[in-house]
C-alpha positions as CSV (number, residue, x, y, z in Angstrom):
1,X,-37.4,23.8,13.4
2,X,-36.8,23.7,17.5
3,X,-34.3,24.0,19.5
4,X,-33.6,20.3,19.8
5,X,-33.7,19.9,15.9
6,X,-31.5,23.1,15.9
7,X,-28.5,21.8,17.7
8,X,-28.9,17.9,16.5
9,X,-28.0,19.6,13.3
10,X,-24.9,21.8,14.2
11,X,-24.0,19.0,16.0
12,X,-23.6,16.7,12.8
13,X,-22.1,19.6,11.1
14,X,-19.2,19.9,14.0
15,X,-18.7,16.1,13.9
16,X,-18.8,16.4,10.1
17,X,-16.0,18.9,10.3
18,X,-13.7,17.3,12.9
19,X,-13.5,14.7,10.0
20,X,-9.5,15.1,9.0
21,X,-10.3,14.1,5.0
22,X,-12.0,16.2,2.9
23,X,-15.5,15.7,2.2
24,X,-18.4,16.5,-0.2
25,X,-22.2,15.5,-0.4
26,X,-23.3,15.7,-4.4
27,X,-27.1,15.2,-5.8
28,X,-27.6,13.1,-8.7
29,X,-26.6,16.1,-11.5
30,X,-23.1,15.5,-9.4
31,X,-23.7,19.7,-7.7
32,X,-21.8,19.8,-4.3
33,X,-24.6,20.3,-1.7
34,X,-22.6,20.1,1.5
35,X,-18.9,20.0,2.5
36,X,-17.1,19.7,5.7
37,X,-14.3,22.3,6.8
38,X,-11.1,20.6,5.8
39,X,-13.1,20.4,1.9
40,X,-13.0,24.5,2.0
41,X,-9.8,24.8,3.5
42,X,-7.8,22.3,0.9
43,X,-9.9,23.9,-2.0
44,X,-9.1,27.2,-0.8
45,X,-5.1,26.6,-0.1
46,X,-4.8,24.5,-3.5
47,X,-7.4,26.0,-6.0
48,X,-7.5,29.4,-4.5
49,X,-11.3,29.3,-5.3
50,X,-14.6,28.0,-3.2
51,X,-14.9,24.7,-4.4
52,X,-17.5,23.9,-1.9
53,X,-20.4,25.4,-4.2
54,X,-20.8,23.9,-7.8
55,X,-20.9,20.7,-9.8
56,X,-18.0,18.4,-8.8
57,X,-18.8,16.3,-12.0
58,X,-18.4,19.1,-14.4
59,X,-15.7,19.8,-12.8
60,X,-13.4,16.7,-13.5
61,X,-14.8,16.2,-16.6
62,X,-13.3,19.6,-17.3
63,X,-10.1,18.4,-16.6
64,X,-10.2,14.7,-17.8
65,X,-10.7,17.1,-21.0
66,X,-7.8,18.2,-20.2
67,X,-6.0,15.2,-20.3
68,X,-6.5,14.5,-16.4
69,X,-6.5,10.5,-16.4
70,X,-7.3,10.9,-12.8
71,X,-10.1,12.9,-13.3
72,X,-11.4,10.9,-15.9
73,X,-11.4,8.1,-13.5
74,X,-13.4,10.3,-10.7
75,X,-16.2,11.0,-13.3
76,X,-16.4,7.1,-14.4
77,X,-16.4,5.9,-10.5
78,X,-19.3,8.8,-9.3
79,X,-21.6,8.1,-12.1
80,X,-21.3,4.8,-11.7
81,X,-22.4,4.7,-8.1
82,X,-25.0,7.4,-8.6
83,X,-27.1,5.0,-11.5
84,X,-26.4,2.3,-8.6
85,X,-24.4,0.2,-11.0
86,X,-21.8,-0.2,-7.9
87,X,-22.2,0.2,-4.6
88,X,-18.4,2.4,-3.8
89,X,-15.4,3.4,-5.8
90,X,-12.3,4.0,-4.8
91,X,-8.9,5.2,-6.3
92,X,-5.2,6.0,-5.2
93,X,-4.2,9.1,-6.7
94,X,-0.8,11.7,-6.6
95,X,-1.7,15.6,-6.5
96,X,1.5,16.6,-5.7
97,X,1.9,20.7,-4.8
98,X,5.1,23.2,-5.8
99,X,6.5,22.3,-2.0
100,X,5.7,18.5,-1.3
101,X,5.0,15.6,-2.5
102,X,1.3,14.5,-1.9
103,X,-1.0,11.0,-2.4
104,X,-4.3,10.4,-1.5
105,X,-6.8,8.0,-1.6
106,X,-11.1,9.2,-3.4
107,X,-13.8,7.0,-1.7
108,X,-17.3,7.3,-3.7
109,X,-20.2,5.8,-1.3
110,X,-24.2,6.2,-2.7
111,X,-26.4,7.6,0.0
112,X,-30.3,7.6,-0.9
113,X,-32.1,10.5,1.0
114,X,-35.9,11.2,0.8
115,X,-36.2,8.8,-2.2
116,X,-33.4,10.9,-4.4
117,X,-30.0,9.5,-5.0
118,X,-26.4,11.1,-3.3
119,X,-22.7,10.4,-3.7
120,X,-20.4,11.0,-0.5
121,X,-16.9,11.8,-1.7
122,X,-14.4,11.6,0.2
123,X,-10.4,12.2,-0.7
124,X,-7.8,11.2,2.3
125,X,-4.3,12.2,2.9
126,X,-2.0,8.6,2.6
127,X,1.1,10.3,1.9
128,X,2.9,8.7,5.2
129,X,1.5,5.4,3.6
130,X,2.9,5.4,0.1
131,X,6.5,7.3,1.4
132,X,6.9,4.4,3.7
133,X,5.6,1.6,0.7
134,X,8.1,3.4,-1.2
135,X,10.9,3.6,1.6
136,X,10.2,-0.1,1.9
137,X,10.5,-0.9,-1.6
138,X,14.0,1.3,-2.1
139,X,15.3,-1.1,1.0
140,X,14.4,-4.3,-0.8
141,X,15.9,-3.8,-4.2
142,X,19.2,-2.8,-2.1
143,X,18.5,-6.3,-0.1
144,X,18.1,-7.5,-3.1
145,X,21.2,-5.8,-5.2
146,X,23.5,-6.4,-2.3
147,X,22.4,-10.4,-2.1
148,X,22.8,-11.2,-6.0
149,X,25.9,-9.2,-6.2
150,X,27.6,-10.3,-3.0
151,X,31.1,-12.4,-3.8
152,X,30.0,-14.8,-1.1
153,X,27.8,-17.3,-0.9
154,X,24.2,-16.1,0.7
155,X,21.3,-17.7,1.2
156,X,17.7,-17.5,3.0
157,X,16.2,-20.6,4.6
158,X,12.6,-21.0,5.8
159,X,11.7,-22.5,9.3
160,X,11.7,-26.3,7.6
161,X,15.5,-25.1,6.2
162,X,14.0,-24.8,2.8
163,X,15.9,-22.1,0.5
164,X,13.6,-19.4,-0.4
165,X,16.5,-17.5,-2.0
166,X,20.1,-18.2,-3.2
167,X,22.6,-15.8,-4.8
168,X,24.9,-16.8,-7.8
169,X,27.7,-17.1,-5.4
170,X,26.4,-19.8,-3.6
171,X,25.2,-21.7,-6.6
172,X,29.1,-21.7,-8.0
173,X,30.6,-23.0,-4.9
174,X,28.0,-25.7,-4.3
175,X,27.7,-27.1,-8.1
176,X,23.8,-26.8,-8.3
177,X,21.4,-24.3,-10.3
178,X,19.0,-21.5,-8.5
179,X,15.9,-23.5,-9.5
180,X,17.6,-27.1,-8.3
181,X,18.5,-25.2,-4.9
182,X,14.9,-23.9,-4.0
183,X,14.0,-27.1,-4.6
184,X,16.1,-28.5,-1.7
185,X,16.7,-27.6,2.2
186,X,20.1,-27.1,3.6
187,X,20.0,-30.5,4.9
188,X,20.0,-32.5,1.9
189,X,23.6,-31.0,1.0
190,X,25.1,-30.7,4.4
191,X,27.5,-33.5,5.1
192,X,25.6,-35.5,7.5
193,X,28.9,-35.7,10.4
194,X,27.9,-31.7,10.4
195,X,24.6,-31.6,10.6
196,X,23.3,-32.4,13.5
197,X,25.2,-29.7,15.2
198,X,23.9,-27.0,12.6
199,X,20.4,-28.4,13.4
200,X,20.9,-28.3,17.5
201,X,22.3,-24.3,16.3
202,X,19.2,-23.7,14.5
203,X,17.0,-24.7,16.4
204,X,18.4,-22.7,19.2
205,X,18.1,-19.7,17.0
206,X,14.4,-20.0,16.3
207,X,13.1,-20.8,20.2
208,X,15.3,-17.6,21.0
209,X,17.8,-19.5,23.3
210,X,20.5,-17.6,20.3
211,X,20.1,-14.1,20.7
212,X,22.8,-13.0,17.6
213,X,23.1,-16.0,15.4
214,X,25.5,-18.7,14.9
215,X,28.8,-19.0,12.7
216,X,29.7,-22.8,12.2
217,X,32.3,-24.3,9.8
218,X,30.3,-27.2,8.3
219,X,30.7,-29.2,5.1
220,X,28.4,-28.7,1.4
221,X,28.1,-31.8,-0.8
222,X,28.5,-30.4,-4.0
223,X,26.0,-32.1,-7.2
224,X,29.4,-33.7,-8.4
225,X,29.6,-35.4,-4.7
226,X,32.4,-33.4,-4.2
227,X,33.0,-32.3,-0.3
């Protein structure tokens, strides 16, 4: 091997290791035959053995036996693109340690190289990603707890005034059912002597001429034609 040769290759190896997930090359029997450097250091900080040498496959199918669904899942998804019967695989996974809670995300690509079949695996940190998915759900089911239990009347229009959502509240006051409502836009029960004010309002609200909203007293034709 020359020079040239010699530093083409450590070069792929540094690039290989600047890579932030953690990555493995396995042959067809599913034996690790390369790794990058955050590979050894997550095996060796969570495993506290070199889990860059040995068979990756044997390895979680020793602990889907276990009872590892996850595992059992990795083995499925790496045969499978090592016979060619898909091209990737991919699966969202917790591994959560004693200090932190932890998520990530296994890639399984094929790679043919000098006529013999490879799997790249790769496993990637996505904990910011699920904790805010999960801070965003928490904020909606308050949104939504705070709307539905609310004593007064709320509701959410979209840009053609169409309700999208109405609480019970609202539905008592105004005499129709939640499934009559989204069926209808605020201008079919607003008494027409207030609406074109409430429209000029709007519309002032959604070309950003309103900065903070609009209150306005205004007028609801109940479904008994009531005022």
């Amino acid at each position: 091997m020359n020079n040239e040769s010699t530093i083409t290759l450590e070069f792929l190896q540094e690039v290989f290791d600047a890579l932030t997930s953690h990555i493995c090359v396995v042959d067809q029997t599913g034996r690790i035959v390369l790794t990058n450097e955050a590979w050894k250091q997550f095996s060796d900080q969570n495993s506290g053995h070199d889990d860059s040498v040995g068979n990756y496959l044997e390895i979680c199918r020793a602990a889907a036996a276990d009872g590892c669904n996850i595992a059992a899942r990795f083995v499925e998804g790496l045969l499978a693109v090592l016979e060619n019967r898909v091209p990737c695989f991919m699966q969202e996974y917790d591994c959560h340690s004693p200090d932190e809670e932890r998520w990530f995300v296994c890639r399984i690509t094929r790679l043919e190289h000098a006529g013999q079949p490879l799997a790249v695996v790769s496993h990637q940190n996505i904990t910011p990603k699920i904790l805010a998915e999960l801070s965003l759900e928490q904020s909606e089911a308050l949104f939504k707890a705070t709307f539905n239990q609310a004593v007064a009347g709320m509701v959410q229009c979209n840009l053609e005034g169409r309700f999208v959502r109405v609480n019970q509240a609202f539905c008592r006051i105004i005499g129709y059912r939640e499934d009559e409502l989204l069926q209808m836009t605020f201008m079919d029960i607003t008494q027409q002597e207030d609406l074109a004010e409430d429209l000029t309002l709007s519309q002032k609200l959604l070309d950003g001429s309103l900065q903070h909203g609009y209150s306005l007293e205004k007028r609801y034709i109940r479904k008994d034609r009531q005022i």
